[in-house]
N, CA and C atoms as a LAMMPS dump frame, in Angstrom:
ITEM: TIMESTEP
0
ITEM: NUMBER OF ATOMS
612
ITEM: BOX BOUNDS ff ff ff
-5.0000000000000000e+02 5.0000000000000000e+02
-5.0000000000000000e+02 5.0000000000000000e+02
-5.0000000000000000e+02 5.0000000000000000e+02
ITEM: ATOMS id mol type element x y z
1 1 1 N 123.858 72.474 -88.506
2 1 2 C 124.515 72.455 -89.812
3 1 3 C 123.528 72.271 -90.969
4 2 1 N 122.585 71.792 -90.878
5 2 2 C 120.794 71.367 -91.7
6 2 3 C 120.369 72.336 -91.156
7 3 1 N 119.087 72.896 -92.902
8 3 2 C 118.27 73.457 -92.879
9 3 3 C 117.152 72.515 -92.103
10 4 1 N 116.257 72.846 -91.192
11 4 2 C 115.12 72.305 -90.58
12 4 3 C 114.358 70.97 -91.065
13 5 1 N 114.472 71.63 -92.537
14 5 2 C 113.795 70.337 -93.231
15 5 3 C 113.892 69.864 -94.112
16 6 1 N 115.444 69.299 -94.027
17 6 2 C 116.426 68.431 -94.524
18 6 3 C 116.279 67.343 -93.908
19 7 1 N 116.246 66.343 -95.341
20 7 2 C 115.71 65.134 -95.563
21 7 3 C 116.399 64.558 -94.806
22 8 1 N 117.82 64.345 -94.821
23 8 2 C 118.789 64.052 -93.852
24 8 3 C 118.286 63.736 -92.084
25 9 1 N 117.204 65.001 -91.651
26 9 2 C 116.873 64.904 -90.547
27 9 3 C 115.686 64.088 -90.237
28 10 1 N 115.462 63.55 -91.546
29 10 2 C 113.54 62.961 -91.148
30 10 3 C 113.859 61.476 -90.262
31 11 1 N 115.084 60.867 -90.206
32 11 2 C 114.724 59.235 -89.845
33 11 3 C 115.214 59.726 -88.234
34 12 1 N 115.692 60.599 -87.561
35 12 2 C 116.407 61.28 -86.483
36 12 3 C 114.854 61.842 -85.46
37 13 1 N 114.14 62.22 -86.575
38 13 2 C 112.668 62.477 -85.91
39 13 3 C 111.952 61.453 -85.745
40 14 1 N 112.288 60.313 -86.612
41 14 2 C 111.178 59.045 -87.029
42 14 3 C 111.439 57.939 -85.658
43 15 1 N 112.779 58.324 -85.212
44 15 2 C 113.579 57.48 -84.465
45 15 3 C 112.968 57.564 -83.024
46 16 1 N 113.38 59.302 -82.419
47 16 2 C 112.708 59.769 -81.808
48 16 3 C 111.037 59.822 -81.531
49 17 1 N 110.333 59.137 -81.986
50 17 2 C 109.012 59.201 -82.188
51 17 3 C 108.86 57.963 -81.633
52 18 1 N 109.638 56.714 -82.314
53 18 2 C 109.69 55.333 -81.939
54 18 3 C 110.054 55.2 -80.231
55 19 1 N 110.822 56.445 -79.656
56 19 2 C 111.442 56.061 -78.374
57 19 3 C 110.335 56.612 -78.096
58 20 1 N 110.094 57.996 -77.811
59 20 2 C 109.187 58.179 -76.955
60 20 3 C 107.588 57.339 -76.688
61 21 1 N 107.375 56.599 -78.079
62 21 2 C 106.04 55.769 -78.124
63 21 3 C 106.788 54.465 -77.202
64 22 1 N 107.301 54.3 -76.989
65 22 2 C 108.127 52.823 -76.302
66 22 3 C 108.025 53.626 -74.621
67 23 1 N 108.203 54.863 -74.527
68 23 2 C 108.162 55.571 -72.971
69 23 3 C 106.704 55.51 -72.927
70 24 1 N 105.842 55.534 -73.544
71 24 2 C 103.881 55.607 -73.279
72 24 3 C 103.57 56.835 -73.718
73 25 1 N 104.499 58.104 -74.486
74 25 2 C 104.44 59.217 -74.818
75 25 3 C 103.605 59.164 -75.81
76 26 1 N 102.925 58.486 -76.171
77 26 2 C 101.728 58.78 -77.422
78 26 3 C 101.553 60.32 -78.054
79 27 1 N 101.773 61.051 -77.251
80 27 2 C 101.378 62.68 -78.344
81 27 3 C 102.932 63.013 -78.706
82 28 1 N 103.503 63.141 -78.11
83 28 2 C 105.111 63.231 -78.382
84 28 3 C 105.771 62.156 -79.726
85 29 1 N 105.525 61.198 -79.395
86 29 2 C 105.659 60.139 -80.335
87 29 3 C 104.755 60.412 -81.865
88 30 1 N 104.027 60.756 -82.01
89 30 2 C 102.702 61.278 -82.84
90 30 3 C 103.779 62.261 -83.686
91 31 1 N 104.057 63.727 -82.427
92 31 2 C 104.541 64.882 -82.897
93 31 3 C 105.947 64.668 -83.793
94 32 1 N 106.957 63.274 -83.392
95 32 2 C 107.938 63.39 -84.448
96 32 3 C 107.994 62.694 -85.673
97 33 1 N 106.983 61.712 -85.161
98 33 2 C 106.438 61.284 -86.463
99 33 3 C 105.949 61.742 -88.051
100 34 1 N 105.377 62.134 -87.029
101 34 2 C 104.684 63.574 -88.353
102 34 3 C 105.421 64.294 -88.846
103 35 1 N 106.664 64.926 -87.988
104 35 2 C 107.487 66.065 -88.431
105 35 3 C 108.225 65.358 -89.942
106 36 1 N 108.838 64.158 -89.053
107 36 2 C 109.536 63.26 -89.965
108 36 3 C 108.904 63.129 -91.405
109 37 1 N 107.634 62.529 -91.902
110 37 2 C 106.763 62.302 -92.277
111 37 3 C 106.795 63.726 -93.197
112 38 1 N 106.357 64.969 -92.856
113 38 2 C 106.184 66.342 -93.448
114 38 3 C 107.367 66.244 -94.072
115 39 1 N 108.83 65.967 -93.659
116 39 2 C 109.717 66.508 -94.325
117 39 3 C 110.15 66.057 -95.25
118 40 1 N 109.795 64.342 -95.287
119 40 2 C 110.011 63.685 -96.465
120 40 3 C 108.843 64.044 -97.683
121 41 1 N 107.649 64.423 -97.454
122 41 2 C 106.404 64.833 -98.238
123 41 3 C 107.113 65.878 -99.214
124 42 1 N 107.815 67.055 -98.08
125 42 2 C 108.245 68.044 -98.996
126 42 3 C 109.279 68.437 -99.571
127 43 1 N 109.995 67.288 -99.361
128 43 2 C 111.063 67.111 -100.299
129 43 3 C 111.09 67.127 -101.781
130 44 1 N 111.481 67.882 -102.39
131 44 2 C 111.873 67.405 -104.105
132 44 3 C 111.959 66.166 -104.879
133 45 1 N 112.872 65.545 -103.496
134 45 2 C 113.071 63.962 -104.181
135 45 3 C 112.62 63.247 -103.127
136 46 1 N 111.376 62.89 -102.48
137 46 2 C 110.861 62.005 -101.601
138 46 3 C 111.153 60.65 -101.536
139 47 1 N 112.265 60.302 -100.384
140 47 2 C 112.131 58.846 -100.065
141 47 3 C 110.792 58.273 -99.876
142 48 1 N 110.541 57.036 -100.663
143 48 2 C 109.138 56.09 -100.7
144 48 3 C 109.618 55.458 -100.167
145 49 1 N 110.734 54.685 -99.624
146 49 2 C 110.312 53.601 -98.573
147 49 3 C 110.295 54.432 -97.017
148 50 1 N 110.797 55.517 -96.891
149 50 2 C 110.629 55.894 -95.921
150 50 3 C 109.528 57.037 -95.522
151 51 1 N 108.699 57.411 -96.282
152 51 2 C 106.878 57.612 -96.611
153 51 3 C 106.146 56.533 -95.901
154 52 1 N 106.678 55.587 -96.476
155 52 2 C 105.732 54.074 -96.239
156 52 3 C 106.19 53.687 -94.62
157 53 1 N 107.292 53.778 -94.349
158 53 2 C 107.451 53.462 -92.926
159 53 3 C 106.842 54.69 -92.031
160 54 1 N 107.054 55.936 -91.993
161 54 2 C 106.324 56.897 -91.299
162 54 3 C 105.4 57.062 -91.47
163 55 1 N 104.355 56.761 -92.674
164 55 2 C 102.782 56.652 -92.338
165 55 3 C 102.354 55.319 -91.346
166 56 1 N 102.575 54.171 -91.695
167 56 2 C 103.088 53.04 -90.514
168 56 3 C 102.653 53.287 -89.803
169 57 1 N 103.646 53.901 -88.941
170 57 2 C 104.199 54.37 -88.031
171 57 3 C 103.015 55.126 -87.205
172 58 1 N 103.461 56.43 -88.246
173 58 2 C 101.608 57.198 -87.324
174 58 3 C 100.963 56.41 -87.581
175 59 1 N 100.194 55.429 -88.229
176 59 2 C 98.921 54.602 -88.011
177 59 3 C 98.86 53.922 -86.875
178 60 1 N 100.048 53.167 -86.678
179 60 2 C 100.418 52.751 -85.257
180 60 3 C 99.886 53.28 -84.356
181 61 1 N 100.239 54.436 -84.117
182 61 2 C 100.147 55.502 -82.613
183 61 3 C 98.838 56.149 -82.913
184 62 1 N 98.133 56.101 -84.006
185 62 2 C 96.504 56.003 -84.122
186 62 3 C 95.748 55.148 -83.501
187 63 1 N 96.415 53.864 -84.049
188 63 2 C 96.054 52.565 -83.636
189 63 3 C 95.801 52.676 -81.927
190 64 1 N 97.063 52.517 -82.04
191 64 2 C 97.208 52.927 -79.999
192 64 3 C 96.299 53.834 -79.243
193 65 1 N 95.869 54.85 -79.656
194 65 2 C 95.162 55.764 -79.155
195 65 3 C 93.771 55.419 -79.513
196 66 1 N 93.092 54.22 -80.362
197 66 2 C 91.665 54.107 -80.579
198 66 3 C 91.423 54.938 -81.465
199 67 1 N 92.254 55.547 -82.246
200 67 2 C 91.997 56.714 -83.375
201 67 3 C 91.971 55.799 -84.749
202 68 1 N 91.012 55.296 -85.028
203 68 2 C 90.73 53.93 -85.962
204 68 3 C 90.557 55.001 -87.483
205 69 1 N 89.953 56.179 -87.726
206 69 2 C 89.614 56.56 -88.946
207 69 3 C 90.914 57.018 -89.501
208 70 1 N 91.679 57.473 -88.345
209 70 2 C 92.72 58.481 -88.982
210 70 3 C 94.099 57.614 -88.993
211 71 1 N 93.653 56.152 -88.241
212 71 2 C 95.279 55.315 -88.599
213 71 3 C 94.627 54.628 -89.951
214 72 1 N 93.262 54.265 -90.283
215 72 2 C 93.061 54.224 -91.781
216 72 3 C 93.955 54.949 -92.758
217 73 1 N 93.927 56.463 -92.495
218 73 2 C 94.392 57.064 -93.147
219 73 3 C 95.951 56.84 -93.957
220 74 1 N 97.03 57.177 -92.725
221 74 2 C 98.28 56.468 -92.887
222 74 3 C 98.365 55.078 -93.346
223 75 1 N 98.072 54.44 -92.682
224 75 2 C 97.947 53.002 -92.976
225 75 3 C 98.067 52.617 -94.797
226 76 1 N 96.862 53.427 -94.611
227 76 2 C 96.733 53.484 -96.532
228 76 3 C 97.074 53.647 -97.5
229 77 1 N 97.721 55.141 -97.112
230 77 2 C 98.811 55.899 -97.83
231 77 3 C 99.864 54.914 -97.926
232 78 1 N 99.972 54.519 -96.393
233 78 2 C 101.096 53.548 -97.073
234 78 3 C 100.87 52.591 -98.281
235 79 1 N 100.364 51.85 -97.699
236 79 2 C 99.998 50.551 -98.755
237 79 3 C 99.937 51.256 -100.496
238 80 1 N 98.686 52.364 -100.595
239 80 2 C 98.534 52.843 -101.974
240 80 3 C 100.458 52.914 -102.688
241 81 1 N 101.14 53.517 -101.981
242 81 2 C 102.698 53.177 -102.544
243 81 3 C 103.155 52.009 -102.731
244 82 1 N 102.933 50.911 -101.635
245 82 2 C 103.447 49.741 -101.961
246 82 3 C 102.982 49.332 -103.091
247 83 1 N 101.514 49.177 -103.512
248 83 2 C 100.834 48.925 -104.552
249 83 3 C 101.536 49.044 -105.934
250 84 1 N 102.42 50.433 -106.011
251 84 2 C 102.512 50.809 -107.18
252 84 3 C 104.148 50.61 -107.351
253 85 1 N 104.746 50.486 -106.082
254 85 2 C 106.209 50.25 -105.898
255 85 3 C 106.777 48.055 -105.551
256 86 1 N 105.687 47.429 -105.187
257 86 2 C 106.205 46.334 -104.706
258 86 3 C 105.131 45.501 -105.6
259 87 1 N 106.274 44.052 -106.285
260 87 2 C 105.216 42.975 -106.795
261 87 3 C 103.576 42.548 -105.895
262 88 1 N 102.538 42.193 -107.025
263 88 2 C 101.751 42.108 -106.552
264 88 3 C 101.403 41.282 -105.23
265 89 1 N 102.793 39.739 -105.128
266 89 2 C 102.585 39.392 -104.3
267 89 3 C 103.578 39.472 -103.18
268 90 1 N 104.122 40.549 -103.136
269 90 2 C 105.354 40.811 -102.1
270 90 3 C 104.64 40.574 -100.847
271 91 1 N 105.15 39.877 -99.847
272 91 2 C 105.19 39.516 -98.246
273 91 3 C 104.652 41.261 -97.223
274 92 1 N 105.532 41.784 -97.856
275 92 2 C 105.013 42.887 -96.999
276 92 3 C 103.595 44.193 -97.544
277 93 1 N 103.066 43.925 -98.392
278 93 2 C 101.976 43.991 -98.869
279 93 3 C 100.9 43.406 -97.991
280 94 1 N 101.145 42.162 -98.097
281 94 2 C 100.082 40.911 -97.246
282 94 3 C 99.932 41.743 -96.043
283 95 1 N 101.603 41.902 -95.313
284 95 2 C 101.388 42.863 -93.907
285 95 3 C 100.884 43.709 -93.965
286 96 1 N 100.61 44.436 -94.905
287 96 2 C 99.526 46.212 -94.659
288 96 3 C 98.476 45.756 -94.944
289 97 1 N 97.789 44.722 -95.698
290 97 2 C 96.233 44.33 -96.071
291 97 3 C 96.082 43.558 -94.684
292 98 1 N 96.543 42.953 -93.933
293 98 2 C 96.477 42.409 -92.621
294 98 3 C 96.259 43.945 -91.824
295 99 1 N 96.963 44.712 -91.5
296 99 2 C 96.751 45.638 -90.925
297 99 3 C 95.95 46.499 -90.815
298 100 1 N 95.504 47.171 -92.13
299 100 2 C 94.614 47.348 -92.061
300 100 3 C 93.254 46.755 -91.852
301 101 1 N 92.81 45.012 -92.5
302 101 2 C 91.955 44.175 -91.865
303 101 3 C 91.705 44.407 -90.261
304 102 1 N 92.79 44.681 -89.928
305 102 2 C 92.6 44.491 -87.884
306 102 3 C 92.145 45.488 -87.568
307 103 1 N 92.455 47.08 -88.258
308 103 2 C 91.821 48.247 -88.006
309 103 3 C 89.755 48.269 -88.266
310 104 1 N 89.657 47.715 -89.329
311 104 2 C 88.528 47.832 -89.766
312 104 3 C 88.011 46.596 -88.704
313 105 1 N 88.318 45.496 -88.155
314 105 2 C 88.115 44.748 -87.337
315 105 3 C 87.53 45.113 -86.25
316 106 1 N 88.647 46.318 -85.828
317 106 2 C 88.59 46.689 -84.098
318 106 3 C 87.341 47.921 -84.21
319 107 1 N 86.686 48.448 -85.477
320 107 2 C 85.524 49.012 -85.668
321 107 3 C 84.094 48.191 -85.968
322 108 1 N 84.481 46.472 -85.783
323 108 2 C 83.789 46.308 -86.431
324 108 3 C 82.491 46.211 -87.508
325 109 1 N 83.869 46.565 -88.287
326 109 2 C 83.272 46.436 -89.828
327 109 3 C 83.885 45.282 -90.602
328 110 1 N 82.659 44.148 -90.167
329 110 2 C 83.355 42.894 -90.505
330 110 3 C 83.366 42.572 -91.937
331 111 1 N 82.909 43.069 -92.684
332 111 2 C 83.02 42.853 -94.304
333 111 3 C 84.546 43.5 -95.122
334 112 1 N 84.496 44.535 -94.291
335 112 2 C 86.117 45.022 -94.989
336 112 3 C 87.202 44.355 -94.324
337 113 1 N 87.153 43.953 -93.089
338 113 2 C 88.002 43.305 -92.34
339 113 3 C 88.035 42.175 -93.224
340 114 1 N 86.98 41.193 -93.289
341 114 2 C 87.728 40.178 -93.883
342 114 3 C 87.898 40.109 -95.715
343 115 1 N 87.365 41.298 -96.277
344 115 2 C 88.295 41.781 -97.765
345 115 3 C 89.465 42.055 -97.782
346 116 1 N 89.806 42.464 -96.688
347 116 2 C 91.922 42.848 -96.213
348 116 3 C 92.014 41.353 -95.842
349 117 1 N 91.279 40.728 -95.38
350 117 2 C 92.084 39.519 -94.758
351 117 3 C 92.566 38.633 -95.779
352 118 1 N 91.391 38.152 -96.733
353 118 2 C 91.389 37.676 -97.822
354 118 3 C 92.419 37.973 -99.001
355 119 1 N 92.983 39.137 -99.045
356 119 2 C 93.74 39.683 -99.983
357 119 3 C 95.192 39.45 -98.819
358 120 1 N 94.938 39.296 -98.011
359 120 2 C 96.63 38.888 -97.561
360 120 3 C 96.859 37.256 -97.365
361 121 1 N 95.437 36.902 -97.397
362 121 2 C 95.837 35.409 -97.206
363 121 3 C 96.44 34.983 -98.895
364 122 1 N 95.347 35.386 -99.834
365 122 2 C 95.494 35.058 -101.081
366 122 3 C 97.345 35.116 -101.355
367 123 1 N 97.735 36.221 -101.085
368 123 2 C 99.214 36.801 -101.429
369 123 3 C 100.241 35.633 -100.299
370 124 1 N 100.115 35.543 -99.334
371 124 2 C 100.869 34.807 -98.266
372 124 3 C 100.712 33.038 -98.789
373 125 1 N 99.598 32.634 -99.549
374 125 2 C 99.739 31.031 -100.107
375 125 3 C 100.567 31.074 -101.223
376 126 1 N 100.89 32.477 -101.977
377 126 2 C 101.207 32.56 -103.185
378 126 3 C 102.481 32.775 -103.181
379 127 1 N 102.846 33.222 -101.819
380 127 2 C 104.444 34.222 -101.819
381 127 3 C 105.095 33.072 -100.494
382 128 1 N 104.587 33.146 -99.682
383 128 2 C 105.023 32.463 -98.356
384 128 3 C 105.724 30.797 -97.907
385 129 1 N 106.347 30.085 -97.381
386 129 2 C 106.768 28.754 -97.907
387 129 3 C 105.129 27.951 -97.045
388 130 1 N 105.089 26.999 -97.734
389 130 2 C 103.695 26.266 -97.159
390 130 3 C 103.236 26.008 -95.758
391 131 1 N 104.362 25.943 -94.822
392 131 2 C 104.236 25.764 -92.921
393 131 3 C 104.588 27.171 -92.882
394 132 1 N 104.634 27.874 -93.358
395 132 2 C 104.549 29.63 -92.351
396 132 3 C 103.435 29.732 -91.372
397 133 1 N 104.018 30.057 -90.208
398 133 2 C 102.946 30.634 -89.47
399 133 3 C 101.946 31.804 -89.536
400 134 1 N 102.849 32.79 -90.057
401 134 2 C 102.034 33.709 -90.466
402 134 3 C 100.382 33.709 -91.401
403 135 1 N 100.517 32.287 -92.111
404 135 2 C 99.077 31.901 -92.473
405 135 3 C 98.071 31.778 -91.94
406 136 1 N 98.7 30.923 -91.019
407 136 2 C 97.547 30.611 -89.442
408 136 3 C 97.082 31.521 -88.821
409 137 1 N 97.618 32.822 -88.99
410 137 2 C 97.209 33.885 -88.013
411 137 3 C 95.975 34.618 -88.863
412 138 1 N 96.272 34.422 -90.253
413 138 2 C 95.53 34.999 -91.461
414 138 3 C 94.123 34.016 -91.182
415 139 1 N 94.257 33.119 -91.129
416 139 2 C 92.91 32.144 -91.205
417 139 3 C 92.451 32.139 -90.221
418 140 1 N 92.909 32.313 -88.528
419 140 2 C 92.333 32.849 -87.211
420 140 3 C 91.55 33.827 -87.439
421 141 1 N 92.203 35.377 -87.95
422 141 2 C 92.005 36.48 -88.215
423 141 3 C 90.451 36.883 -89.052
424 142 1 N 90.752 35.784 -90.146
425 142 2 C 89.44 35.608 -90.993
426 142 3 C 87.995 34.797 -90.562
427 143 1 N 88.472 33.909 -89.609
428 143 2 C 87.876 33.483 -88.729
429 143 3 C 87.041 34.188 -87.712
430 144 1 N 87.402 35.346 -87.586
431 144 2 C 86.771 36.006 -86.146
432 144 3 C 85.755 36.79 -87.365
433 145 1 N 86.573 37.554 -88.144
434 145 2 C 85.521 37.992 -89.276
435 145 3 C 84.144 37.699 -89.346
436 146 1 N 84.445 36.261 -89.923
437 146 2 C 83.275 35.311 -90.271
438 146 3 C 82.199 35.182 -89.214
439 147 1 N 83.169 35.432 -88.272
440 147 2 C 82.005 35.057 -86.854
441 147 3 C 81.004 36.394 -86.557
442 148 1 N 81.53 37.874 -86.386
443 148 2 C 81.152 38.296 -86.856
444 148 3 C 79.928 38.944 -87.57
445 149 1 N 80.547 38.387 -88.472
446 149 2 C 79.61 38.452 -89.788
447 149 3 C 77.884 37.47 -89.586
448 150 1 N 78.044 36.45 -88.226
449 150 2 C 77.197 35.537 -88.472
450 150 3 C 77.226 34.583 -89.513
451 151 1 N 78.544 34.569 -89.935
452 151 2 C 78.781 33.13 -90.578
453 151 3 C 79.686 32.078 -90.555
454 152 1 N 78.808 31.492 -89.703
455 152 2 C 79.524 30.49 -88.233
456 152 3 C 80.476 29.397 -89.013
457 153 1 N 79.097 28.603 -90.504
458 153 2 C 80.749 27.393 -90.524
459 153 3 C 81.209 28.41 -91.421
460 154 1 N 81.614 29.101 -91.883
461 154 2 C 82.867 29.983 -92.528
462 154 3 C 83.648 29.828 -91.59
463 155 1 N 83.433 30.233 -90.323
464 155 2 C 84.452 30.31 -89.168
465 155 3 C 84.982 29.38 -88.752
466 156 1 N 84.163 28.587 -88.669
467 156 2 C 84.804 27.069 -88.399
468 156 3 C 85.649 27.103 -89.042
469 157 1 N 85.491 26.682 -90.412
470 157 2 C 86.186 26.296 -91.446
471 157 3 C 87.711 27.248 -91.791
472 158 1 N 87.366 27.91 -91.336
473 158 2 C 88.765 29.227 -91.348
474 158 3 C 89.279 28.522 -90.432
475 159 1 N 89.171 28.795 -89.35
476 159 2 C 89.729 28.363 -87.554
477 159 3 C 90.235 27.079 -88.044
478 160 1 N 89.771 26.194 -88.43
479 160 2 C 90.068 24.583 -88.575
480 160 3 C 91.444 25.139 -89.777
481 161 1 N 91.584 25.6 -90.382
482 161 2 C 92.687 25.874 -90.954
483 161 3 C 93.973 26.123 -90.256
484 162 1 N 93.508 27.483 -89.537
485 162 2 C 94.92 27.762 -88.805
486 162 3 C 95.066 26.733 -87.891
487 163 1 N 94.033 25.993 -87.195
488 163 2 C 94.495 24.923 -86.206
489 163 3 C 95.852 23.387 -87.563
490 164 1 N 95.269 23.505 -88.319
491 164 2 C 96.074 23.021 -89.518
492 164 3 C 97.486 23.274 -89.581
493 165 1 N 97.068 24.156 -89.759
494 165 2 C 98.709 25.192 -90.287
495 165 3 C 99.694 25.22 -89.202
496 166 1 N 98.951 25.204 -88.026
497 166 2 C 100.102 25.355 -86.865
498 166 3 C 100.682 23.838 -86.523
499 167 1 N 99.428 23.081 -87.053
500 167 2 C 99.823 21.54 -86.649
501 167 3 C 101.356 21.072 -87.761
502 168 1 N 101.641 21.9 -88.704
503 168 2 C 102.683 21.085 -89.85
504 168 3 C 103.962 21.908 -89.306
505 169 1 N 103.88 22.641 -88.069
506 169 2 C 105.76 22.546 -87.524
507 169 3 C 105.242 22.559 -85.687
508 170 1 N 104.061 22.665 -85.192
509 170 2 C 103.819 23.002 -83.725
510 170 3 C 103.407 21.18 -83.617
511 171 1 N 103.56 21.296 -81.731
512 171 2 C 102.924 19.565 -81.803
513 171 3 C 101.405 20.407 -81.461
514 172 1 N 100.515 19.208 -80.744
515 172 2 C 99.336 19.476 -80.237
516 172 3 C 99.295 19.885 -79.11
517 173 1 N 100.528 19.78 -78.31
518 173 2 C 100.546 20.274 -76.938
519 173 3 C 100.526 21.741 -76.774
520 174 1 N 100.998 22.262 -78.112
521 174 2 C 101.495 23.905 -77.659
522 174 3 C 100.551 24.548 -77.482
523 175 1 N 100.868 25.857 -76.462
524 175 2 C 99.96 26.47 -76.064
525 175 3 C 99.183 27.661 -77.11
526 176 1 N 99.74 27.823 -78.522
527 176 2 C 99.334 28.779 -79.574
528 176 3 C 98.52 27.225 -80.192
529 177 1 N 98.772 26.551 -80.32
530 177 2 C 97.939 24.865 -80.608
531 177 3 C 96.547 25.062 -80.243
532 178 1 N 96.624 25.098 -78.581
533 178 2 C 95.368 24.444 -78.304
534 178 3 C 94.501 25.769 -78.123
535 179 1 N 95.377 27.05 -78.14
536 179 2 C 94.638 28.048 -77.723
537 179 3 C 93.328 28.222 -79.452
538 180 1 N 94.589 28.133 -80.163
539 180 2 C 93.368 28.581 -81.974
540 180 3 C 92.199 26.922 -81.601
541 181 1 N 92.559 25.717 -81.18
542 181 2 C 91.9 23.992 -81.259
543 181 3 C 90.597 24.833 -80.323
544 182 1 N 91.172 25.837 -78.785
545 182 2 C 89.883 25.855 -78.054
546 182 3 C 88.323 26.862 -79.026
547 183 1 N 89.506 27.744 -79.685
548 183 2 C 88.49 28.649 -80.522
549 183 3 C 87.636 27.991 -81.255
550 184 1 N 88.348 26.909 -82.17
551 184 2 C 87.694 26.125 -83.39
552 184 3 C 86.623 25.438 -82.127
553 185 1 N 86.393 25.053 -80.858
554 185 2 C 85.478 23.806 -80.309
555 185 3 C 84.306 24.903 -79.833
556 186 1 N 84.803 26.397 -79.779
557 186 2 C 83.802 27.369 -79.423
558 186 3 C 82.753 27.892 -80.302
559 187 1 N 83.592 27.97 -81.625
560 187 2 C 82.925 28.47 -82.946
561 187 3 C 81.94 27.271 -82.812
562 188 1 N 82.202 26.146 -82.972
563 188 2 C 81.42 24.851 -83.375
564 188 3 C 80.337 24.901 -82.315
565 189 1 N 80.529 24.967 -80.944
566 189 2 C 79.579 25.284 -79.753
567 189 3 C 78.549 25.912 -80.19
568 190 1 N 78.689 27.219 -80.572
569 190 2 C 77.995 28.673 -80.919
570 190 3 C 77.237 27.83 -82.205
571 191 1 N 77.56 27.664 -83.195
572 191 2 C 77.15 26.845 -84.191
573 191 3 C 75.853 25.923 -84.494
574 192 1 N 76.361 25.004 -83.091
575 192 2 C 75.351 23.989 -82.532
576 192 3 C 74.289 24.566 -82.338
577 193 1 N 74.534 25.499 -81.379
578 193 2 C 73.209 26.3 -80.835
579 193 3 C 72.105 27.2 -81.245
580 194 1 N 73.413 27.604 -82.438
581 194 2 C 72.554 28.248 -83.604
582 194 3 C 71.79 27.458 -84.261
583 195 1 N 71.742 26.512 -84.945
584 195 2 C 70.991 25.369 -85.533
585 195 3 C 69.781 24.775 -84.443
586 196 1 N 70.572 24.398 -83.322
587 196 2 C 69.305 23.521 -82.417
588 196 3 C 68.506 25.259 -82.519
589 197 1 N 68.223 26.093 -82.039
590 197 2 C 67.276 27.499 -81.79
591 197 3 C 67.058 27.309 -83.166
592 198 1 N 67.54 26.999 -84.411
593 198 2 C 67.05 27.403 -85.814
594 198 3 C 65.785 26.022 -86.169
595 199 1 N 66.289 25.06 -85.826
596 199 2 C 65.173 23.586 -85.837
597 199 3 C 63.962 24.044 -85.054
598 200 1 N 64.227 24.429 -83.373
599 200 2 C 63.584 24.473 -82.457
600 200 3 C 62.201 25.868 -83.376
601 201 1 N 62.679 26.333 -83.964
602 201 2 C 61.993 27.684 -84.032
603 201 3 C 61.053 27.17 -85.47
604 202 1 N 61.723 26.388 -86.055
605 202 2 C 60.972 25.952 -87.841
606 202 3 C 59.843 24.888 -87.413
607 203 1 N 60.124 23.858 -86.011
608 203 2 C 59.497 22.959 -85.856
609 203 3 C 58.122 23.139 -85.151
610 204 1 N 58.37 24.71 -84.118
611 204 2 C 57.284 25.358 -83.385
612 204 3 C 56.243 26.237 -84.611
C-alpha cells in the first residue's frame, strides 16, 4: 500500500535490524538499518529523533563488528543533531559523548577518549541527581583513560571517585564495590612501581 520509501516504513526496517542483530545477524541487521536510516535522510520532512536513533544504531553494529572508524561516523551524526536539538546539558547527550569516548577508547586513542569522557561527566554532575550511578561508570571510564595515557594518580584519583560514588547507595560488600575498590588498589600498585623504578633510576 507504501511507496518503498515511505517514511511510514523506516521504524519497520529499524525494528527488523534490531531483531536480526539480537539473532548474531550482523550484516542483515546493518542492511535494515541503513535502509531505515536512507529513508528517513530522504524524506522532505526528516524525522530527527529517529536519524539520531538509526545512526545509533548502525554505530552499534559497527561497534560490534570492530568497525571503530565508521561507527565514529554514525555515532556522530548522531550526537552533531542532538547538539543542535537537545539542552546543553540533557542526560542523553552525556550518553553519546560516553559512547563515543568508548569507541575512541577501544582504538586507543586515549586523549579523545577521555575529552568525550570529560564532557559527559561535566553534563551528568550538572544534569544527574548526586548518587547516580551512572557517574561512577564516567569516573571508572576516565580512569582507564588516564591510565593509558600514563597518568597514573589521575587514575587513581578518577577510580577513587567512582569507588565513592558507588559507596553513597551500594554497601562495601557489593560485587560492582569491590570490583571498581580492586581497580583503584591496582592503579595504586602500578603507581608504586612506577615511582620506586623512577627513584631507583635518579638515584643510580
Amino acid at each position: 500500500f507504501l511507496p518503498e520509501d515511505s517514511p511510514q516504513l523506516s521504524p519497520t526496517w529499524n525494528n527488523m535490524g534490531s531483531i536480526y542483530l539480537r539473532q548474531g545477524k550482523t550484516e542483515l541487521a546493518l542492511e535494515h538499518h541503513e535502509r531505515a536510516l536512507a529513508i528517513q535522510l530522504k524524506s522532505p520532512s526528516p524525522d530527527l529523533a529517529s536519524i539520531i536513533s538509526y545512526s545509533n544504531n548502525i554505530g552499534g553494529v559497527y561497534l560490534k563488528l570492530e568497525r571503530f572508524d565508521e561507527a565514529l561516523v554514525h555515532f556522530k551524526r548522531a550526537v552533531q543533531i542532538e547538539e543542535q536539538t537537545l539542552p546543553k546539558n540533557h542526560p542523553e547527550l552525556a550518553g553519546s559523548y560516553h559512547r563515543i569516548g568508548g569507541v575512541y577508547f577501544r582504538q586507543n586513542n586515549f586523549e579523545k577518549a577521555l575529552e568525550f569522557y570529560d564532557k559527559t561527566l561535566e553534563i551528568e554532575l550538572n544534569a544527574l541527581p548526586d548518587n547516580h550511578p551512572t557517574i561512577a561508570v564516567t569516573y571508572h571510564n576516565r580512569g582507564t583513560a588516564f591510565e593509558g595515557l600514563g597518568r597514573l594518580d589521575e587514575a587513581v584519583e578518577s577510580a577513587e571517585k567512582a569507588v565513592e560514588q558507588l559507596l553513597k547507595t551500594l554497601p562495601k560488600e557489593n560485587p560492582q564495590v569491590r570490583m571498581n575498590q580492586a581497580y583503584v588498589d591496582r592503579l595504586k600498585q602500578k603507581l608504586w612501581v612506577k615511582q620506586l623504578f623512577s627513584s631507583n633510576s635518579a638515584s643510580s
